[in-house]
C-alpha positions as CSV (number, residue, x, y, z in Angstrom):
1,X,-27.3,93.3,69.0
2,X,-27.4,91.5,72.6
3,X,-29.3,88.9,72.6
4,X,-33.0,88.7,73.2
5,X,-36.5,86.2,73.7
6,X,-37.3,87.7,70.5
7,X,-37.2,83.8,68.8
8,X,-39.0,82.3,71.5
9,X,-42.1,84.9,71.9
10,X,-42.7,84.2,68.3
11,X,-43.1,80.9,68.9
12,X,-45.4,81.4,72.2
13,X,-47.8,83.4,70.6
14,X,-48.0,80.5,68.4
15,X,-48.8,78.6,70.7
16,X,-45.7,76.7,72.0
17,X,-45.6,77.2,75.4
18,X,-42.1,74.7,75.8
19,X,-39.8,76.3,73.6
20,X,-36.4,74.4,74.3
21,X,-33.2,75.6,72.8
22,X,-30.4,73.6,72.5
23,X,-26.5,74.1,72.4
24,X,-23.2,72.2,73.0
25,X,-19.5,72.3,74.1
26,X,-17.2,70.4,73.2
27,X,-16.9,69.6,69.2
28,X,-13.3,70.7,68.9
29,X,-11.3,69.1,71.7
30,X,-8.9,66.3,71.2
31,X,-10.2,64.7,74.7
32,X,-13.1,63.9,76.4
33,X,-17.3,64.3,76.3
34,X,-19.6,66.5,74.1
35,X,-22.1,68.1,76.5
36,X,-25.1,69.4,75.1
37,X,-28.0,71.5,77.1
38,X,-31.6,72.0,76.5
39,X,-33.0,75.2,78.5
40,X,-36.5,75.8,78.6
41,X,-37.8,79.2,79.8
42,X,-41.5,79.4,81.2
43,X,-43.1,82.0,78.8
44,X,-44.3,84.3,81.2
45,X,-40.5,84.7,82.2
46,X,-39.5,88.8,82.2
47,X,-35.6,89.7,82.0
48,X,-36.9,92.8,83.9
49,X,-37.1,92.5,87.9
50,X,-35.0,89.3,88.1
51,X,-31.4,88.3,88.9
52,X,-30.3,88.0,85.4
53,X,-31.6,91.3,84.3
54,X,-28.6,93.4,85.3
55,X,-25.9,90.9,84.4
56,X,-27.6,90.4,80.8
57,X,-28.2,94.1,80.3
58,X,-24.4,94.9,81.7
59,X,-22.3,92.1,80.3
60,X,-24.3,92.4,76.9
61,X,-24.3,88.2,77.3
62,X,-23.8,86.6,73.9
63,X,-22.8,83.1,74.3
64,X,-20.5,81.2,76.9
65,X,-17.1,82.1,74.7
66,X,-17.8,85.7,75.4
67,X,-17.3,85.5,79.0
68,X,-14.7,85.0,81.8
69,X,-14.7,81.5,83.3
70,X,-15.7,83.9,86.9
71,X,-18.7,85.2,85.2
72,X,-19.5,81.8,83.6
73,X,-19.7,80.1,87.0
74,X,-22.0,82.8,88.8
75,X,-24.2,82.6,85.2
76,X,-24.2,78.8,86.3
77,X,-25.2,79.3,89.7
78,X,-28.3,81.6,88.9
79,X,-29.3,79.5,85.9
80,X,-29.7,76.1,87.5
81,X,-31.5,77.8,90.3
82,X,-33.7,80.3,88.8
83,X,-37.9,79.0,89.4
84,X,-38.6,80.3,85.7
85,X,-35.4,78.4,84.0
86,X,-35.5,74.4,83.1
87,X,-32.8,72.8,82.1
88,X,-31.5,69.1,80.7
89,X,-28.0,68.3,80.2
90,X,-26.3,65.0,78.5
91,X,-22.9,63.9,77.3
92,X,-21.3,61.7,74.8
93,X,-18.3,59.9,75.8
94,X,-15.2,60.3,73.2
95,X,-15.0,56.7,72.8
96,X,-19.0,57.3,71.1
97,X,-17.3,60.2,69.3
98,X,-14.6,57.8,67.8
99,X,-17.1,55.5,66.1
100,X,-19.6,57.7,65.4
101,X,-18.5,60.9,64.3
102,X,-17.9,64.3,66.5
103,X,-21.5,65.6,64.9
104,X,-23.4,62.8,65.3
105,X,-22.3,62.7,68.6
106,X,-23.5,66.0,69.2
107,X,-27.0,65.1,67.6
108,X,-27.5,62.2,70.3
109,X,-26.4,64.7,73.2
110,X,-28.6,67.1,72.5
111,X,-31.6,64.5,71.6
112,X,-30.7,62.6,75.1
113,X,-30.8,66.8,77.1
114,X,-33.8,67.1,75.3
115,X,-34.9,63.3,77.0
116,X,-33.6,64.8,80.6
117,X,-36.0,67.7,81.0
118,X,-38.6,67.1,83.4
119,X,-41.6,67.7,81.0
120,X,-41.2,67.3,76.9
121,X,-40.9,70.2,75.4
122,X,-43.0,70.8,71.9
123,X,-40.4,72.8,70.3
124,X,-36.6,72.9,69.7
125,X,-34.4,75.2,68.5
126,X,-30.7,74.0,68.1
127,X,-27.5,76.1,67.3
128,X,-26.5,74.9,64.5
129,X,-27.1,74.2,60.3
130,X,-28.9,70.4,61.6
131,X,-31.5,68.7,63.0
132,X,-31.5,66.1,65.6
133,X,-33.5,62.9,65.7
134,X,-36.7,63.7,67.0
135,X,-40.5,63.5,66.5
136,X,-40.8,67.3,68.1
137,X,-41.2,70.5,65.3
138,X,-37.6,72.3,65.7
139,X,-35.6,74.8,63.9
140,X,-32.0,75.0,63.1
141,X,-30.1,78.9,63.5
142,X,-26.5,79.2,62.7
143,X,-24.9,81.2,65.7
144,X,-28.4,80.5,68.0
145,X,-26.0,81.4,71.2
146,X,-25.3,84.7,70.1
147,X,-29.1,85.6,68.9
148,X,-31.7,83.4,71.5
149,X,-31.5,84.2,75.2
150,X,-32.6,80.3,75.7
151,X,-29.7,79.0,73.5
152,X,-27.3,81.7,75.3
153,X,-28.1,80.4,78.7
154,X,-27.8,76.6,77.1
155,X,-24.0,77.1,75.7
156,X,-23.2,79.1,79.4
157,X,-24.5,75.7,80.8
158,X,-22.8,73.5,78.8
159,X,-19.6,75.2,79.0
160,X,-19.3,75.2,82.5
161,X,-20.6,71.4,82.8
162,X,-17.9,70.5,80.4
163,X,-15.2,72.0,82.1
164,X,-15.9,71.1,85.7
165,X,-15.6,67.4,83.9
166,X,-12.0,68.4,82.1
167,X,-11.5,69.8,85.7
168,X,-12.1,66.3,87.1
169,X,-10.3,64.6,84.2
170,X,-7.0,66.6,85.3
171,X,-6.7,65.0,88.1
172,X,-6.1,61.4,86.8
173,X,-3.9,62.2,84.1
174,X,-2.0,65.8,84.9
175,X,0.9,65.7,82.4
176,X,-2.0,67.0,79.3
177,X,-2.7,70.0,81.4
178,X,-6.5,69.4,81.0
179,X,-7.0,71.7,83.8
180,X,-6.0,74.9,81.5
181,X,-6.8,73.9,78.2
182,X,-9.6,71.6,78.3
183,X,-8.6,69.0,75.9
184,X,-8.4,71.8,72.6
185,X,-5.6,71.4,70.9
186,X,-3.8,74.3,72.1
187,X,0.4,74.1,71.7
188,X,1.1,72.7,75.3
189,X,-1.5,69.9,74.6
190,X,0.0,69.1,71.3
191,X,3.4,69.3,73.3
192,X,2.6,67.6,76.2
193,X,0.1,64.5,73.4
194,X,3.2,63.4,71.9
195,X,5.4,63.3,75.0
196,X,2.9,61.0,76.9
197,X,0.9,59.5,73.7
198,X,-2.9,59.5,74.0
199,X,-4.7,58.3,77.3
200,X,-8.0,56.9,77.6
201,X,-10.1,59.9,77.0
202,X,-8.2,61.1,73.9
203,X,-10.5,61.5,70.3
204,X,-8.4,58.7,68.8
205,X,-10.4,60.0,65.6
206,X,-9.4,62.9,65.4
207,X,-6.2,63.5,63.0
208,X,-3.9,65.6,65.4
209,X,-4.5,62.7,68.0
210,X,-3.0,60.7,65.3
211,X,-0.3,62.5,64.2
212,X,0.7,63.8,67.9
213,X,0.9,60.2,69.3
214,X,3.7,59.0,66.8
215,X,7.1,58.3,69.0
């Protein structure tokens, strides 16, 4: 089933009117931020008659892993433009991650999204099996991204942030390949980790960092 504002027009006819979801990218790489994004959509917002009715309808958008990097940028582009579509976005540096932990990382990103949006919201849904550290009601659903249009639209924005950081990252320290991989520990960054050892924005946490980074 594509997903749909099912979630969040149950929970304006209940009288939340700033429904924000949440979701994040970034809780498997070996390098680098967690992103997290909190959308809100205004609830008199129609998929019908607007520019993300035909890509949603055709592309049968489930969540940001779904699509082609191409499709992911021109989401991106209508998304952070569209009148009807809020949207707060955060990151946690690895070197947070390393003391911290990878989820609690991903708690405080999505708590400090929820902090960026212009106006507070007065209800959260996250993508996940947790809750984050805040006074607002929310509500935790296991694959959100692939059910709730606003969590959808948060992981396509979250993705794309993310990488256009990796992106940036590449260009400092080009022997990881950070440019095709994104700092997940794909073979050529395992390679390419224990050639070079870790740089600064390696998970030094993470056990394959560890392992990969022996001479």
């Amino acid at each position: 089933m594509p997903v749909n504002l099912r979630e969040e027009k149950r929970l304006w006819k209940m009288g939340f009117q700033r429904v924000a979801c949440l979701d994040e990218s970034g809780r498997g790489p070996l390098a680098g931020p967690v992103v997290a994004v909190a959308v809100v959509i205004n609830s008199k917002f129609k998929i019908k008659n607007t520019k993300l009715q035909f890509k949603i309808q055709n592309l049968q958008i489930k969540d940001s892993k779904k699509l082609t990097p191409r499709r992911r940028e021109k989401f991106y582009k209508i998304l952070t433009n569209h009148p009807q579509i809020e949207w707060g976005i955060a990151r946690v540096s690895e070197k947070v991650i390393d003391k911290i932990n990878i989820l609690e990382a991903t708690k405080l990103a999505m708590a400090r999204a929820v902090k960026k949006l212009r106006i507070k919201p007065d209800f959260l849904i996250l993508d996940g099996n947790f809750k984050i550290d805040s006074n607002i009601p929310q509500k935790s659903i296991v694959k959100a991204d692939e059910k709730v249009l606003s969590c959808a639209l948060a992981s396509i924005l979250a993705k794309v942030y993310r990488d256009k950081i990796m992106q940036q990252y590449h260009k400092k320290f080009p022997q990881y390949g950070f440019n095709r991989h994104k700092g997940y520990p794909t073979k050529l960054h395992l390679r390419m980790l224990k050639k070079y050892d870790p740089c600064k924005i390696h998970r030094m946490s993470f056990r394959p960092v560890k392992i990969n980074s022996k001479s």
